[in-house]
SEKOL-414441 format. One record per atom (N, C-alpha, C): residue in one letter; x negated, y, z negated; chain. Coordinates in steps of 0.001 Angstrom, whole numbers. Example, Ala and Ser with C-alpha at 12.3 -4.5 7.8 and 13.67 -1.06 7.14 Angstrom:
2
resn->a&x->-13190&y->-5690&z->-7800&chain->A
resn->a&x->-12300&y->-4500&z->-7800&chain->A
resn->a&x->-13200&y->-3300&z->-7800&chain->A
resn->s&x->-12850&y->-2250&z->-7080&chain->A
resn->s&x->-13670&y->-1060&z->-7140&chain->A
resn->s&x->-12900&y->30&z->-7870&chain->A
END
This chain:
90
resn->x&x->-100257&y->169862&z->-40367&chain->A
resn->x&x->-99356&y->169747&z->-39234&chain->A
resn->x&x->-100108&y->169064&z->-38094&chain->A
resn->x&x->-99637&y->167887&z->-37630&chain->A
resn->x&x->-99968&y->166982&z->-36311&chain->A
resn->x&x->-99804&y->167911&z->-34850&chain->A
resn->x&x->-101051&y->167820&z->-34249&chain->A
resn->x&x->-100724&y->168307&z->-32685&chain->A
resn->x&x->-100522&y->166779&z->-31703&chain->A
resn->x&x->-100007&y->167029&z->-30438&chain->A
resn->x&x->-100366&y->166063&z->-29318&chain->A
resn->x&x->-101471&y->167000&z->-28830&chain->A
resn->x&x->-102401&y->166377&z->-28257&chain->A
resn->x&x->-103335&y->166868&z->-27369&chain->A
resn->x&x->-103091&y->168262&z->-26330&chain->A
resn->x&x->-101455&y->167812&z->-26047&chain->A
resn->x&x->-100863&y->168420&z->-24899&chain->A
resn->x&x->-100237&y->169684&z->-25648&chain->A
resn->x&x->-99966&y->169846&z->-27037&chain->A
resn->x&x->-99768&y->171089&z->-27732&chain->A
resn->x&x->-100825&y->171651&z->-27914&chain->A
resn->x&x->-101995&y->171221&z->-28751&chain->A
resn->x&x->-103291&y->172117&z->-28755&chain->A
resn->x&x->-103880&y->173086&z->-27346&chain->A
resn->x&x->-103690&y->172150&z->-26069&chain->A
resn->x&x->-104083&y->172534&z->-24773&chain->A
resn->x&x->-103136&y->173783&z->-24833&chain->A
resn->x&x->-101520&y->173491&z->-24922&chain->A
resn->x&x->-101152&y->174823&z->-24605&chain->A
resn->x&x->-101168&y->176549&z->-25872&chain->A
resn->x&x->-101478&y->175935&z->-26988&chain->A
resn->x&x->-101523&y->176666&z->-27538&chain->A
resn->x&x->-102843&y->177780&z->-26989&chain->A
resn->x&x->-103951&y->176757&z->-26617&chain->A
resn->x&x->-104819&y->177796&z->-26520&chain->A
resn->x&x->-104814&y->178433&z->-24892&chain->A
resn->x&x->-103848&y->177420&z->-24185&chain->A
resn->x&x->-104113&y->178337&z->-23101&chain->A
resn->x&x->-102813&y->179407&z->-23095&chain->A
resn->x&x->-101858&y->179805&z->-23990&chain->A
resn->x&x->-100793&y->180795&z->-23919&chain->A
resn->x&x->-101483&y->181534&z->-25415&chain->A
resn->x&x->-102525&y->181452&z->-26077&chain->A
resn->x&x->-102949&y->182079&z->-27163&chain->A
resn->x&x->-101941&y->182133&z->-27882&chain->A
resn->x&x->-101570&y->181701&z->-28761&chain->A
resn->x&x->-100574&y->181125&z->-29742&chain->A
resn->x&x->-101384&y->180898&z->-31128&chain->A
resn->x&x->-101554&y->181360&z->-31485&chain->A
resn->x&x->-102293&y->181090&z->-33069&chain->A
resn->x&x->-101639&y->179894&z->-34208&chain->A
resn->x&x->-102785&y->179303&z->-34245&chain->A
resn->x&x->-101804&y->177655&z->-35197&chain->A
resn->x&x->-101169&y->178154&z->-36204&chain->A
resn->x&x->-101715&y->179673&z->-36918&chain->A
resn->x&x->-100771&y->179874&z->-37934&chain->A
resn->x&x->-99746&y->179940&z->-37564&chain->A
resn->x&x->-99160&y->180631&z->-36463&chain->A
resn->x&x->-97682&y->180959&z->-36136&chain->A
resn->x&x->-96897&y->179474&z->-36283&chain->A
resn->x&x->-97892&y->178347&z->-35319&chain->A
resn->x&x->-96988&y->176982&z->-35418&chain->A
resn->x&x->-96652&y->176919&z->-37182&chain->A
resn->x&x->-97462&y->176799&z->-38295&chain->A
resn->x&x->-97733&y->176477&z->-39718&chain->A
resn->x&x->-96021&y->177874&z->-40228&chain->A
resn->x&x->-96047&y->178860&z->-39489&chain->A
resn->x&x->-94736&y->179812&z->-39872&chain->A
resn->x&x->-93840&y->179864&z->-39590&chain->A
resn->x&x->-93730&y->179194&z->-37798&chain->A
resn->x&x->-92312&y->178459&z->-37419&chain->A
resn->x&x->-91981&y->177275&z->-37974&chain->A
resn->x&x->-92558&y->176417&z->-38694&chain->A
resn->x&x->-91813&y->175465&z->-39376&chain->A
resn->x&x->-91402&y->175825&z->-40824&chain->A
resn->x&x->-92216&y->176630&z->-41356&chain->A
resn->x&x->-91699&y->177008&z->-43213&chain->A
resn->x&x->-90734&y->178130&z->-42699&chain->A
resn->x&x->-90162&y->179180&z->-41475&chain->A
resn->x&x->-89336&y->180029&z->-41631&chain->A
resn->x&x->-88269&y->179522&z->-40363&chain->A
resn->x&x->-89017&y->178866&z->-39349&chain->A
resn->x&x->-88151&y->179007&z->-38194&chain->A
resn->x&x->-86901&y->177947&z->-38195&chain->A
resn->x&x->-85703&y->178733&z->-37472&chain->A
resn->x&x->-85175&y->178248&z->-36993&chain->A
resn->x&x->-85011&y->176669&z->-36559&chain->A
resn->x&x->-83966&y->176045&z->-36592&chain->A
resn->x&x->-84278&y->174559&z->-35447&chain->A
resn->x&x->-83107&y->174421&z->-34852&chain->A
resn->x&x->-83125&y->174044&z->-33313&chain->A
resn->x&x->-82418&y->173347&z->-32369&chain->A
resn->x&x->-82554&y->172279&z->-32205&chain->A
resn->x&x->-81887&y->171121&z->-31928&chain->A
resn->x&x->-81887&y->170098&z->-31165&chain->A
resn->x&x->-82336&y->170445&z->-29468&chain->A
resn->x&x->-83542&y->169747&z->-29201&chain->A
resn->x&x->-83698&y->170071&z->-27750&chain->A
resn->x&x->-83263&y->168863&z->-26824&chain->A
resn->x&x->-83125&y->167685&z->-27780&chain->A
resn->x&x->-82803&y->166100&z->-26474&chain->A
resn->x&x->-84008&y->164859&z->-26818&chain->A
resn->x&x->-83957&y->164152&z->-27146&chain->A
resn->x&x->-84536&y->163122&z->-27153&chain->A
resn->x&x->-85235&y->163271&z->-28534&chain->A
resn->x&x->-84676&y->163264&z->-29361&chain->A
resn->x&x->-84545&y->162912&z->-30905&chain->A
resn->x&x->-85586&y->164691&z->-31027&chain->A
resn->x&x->-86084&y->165654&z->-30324&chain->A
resn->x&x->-86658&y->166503&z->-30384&chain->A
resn->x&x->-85999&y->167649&z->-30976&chain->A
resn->x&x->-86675&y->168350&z->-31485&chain->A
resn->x&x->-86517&y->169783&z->-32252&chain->A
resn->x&x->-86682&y->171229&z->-31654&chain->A
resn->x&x->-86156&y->171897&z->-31496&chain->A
resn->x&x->-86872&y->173472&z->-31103&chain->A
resn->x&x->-87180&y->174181&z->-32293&chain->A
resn->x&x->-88091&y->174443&z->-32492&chain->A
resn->x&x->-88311&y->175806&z->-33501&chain->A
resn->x&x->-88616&y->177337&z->-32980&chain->A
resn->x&x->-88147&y->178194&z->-33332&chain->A
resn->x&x->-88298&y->179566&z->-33178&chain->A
resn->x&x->-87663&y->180521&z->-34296&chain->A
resn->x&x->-88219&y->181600&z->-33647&chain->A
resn->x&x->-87611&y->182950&z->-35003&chain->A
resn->x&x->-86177&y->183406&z->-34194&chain->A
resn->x&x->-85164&y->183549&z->-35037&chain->A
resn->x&x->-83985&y->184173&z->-34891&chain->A
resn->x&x->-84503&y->185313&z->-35599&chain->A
resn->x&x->-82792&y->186116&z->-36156&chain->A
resn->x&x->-83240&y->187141&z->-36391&chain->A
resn->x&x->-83190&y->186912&z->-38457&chain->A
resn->x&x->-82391&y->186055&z->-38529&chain->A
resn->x&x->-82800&y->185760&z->-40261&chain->A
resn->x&x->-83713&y->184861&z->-40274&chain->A
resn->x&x->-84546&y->184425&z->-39613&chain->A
resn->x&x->-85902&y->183817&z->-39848&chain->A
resn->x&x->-87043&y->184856&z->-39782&chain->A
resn->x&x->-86751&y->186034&z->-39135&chain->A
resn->x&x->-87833&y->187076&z->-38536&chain->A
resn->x&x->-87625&y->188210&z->-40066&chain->A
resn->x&x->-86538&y->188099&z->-40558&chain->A
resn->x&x->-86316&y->188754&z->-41726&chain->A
resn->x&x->-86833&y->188299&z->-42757&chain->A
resn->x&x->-86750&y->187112&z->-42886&chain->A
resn->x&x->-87391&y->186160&z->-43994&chain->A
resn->x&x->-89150&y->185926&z->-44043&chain->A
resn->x&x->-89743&y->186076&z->-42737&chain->A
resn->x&x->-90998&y->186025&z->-42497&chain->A
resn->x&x->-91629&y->187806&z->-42801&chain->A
resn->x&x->-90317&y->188514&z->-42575&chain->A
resn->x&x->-91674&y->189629&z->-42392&chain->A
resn->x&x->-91248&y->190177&z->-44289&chain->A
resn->x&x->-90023&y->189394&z->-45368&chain->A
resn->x&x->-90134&y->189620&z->-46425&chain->A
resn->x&x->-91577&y->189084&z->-47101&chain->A
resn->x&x->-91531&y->187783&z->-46436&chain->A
resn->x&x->-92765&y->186822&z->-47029&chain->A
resn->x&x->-93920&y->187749&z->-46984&chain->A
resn->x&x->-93861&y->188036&z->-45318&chain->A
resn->x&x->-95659&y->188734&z->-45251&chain->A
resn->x&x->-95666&y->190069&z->-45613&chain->A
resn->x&x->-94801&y->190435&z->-45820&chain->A
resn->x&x->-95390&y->192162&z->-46141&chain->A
resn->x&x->-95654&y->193065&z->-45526&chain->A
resn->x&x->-96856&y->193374&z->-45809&chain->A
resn->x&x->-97680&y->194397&z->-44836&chain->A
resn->x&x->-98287&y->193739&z->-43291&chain->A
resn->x&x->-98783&y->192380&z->-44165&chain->A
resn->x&x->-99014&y->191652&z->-42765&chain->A
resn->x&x->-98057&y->191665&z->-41105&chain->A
resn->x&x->-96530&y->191649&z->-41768&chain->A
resn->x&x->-95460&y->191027&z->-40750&chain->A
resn->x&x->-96040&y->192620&z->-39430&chain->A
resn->x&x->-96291&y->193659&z->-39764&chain->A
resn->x&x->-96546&y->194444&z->-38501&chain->A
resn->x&x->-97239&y->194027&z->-37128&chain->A
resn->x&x->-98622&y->192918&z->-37802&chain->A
resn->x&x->-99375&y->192140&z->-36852&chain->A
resn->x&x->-98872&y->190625&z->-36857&chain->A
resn->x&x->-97717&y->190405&z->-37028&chain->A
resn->x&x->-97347&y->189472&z->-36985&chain->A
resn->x&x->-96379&y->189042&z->-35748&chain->A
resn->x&x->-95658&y->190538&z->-35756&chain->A
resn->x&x->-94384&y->190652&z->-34828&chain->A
resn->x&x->-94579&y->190578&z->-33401&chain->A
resn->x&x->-96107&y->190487&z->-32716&chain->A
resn->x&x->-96259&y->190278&z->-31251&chain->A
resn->x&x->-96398&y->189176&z->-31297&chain->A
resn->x&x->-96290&y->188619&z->-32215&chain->A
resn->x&x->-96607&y->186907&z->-31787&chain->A
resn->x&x->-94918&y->185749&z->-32284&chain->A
resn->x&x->-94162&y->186526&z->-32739&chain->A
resn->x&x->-92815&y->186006&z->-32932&chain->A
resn->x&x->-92035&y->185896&z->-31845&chain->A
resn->x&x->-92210&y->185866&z->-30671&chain->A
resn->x&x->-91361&y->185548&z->-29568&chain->A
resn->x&x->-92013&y->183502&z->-28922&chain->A
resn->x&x->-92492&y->183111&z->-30105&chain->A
resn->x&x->-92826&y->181951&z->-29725&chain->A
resn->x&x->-91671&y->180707&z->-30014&chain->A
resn->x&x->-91951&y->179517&z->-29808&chain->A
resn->x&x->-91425&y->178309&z->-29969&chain->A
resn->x&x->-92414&y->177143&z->-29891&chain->A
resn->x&x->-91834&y->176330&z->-30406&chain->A
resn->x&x->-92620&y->174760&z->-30662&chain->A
resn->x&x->-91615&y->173464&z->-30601&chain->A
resn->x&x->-91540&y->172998&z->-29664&chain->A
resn->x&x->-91083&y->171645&z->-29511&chain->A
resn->x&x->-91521&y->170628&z->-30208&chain->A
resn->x&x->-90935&y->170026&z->-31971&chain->A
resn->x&x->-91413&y->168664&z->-32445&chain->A
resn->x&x->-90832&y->167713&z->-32728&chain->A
resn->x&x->-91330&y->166800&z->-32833&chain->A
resn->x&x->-90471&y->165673&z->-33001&chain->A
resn->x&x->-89967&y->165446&z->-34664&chain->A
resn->x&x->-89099&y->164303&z->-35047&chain->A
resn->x&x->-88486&y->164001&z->-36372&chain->A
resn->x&x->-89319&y->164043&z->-37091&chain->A
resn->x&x->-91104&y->163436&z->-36997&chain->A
resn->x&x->-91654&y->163144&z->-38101&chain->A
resn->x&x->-92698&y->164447&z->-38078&chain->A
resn->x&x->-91877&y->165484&z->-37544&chain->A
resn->x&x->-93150&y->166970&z->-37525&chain->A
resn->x&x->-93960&y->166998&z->-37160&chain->A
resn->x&x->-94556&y->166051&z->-35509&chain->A
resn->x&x->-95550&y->166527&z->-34842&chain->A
resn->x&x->-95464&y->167121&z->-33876&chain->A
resn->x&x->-96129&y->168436&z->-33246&chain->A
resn->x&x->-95821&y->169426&z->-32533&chain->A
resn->x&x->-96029&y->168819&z->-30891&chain->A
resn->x&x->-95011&y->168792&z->-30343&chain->A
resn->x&x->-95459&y->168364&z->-29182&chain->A
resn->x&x->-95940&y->169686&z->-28165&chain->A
resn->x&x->-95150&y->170497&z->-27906&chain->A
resn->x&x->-95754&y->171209&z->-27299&chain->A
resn->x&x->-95253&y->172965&z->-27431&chain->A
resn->x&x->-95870&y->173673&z->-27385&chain->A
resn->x&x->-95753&y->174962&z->-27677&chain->A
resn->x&x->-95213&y->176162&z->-26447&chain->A
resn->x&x->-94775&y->177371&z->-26749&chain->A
resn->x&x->-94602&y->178177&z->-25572&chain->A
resn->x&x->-94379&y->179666&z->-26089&chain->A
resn->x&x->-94131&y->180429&z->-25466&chain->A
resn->x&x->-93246&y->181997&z->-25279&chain->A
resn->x&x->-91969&y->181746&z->-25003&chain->A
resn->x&x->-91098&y->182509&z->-25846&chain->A
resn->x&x->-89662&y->182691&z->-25390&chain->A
resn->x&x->-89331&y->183950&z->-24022&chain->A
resn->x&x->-89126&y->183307&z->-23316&chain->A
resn->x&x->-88734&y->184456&z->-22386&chain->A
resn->x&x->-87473&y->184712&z->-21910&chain->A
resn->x&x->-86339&y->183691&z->-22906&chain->A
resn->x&x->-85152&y->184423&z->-22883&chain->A
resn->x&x->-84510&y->183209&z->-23921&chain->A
resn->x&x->-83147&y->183718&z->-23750&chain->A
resn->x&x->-82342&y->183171&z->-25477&chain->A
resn->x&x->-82714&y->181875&z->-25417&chain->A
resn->x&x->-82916&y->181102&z->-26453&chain->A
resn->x&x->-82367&y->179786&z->-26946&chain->A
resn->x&x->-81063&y->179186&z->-26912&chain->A
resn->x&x->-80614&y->178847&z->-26051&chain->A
resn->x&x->-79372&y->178543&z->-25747&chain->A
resn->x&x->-78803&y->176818&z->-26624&chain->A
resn->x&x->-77447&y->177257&z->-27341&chain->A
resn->x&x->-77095&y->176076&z->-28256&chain->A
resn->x&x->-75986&y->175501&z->-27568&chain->A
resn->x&x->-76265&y->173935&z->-28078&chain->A
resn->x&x->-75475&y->173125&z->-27092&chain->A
resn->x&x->-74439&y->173021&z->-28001&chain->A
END
């Protein structure tokens, strides 16, 4: 998975673990955000589907599922964040 510079920066400054980016794209969700861009995040049948996948793992998994990743068409992550309220669909 491709970063911009400007995703790596925020990943590490909101501590975001690259696995999560590598689990929002094989489980998450996608929105259209505007300019040929993507939203990814966990709904609640993506959060079902991730914590079937991980198992035992999904317990330490679940503080870090309130994230998102903004990428573009050809799947490079532009930039990363925290959800701090709904994903709103256009």
């Amino acid at each position: 998975m491709a970063h911009t510079q400007h995703a790596t920066s925020r990943m590490q400054q909101r501590n975001i673990p690259p696995m999560m980016i590598d689990l929002l794209v094989e489980f998450g969700a996608s929105e259209p955000s505007g300019d040929g861009t993507s939203k990814l995040y966990f709904n609640k049948p993506a959060r079902k589907k991730l914590k079937a996948y991980a198992g035992p793992l999904a317990y330490v998994l679940e503080s870090h599922m309130d994230v998102y990743a903004v990428v573009t068409s050809d799947m490079k992550v532009v930039t990363v964040g925290h959800r701090l309220e709904r994903i709103r669909r256009h």
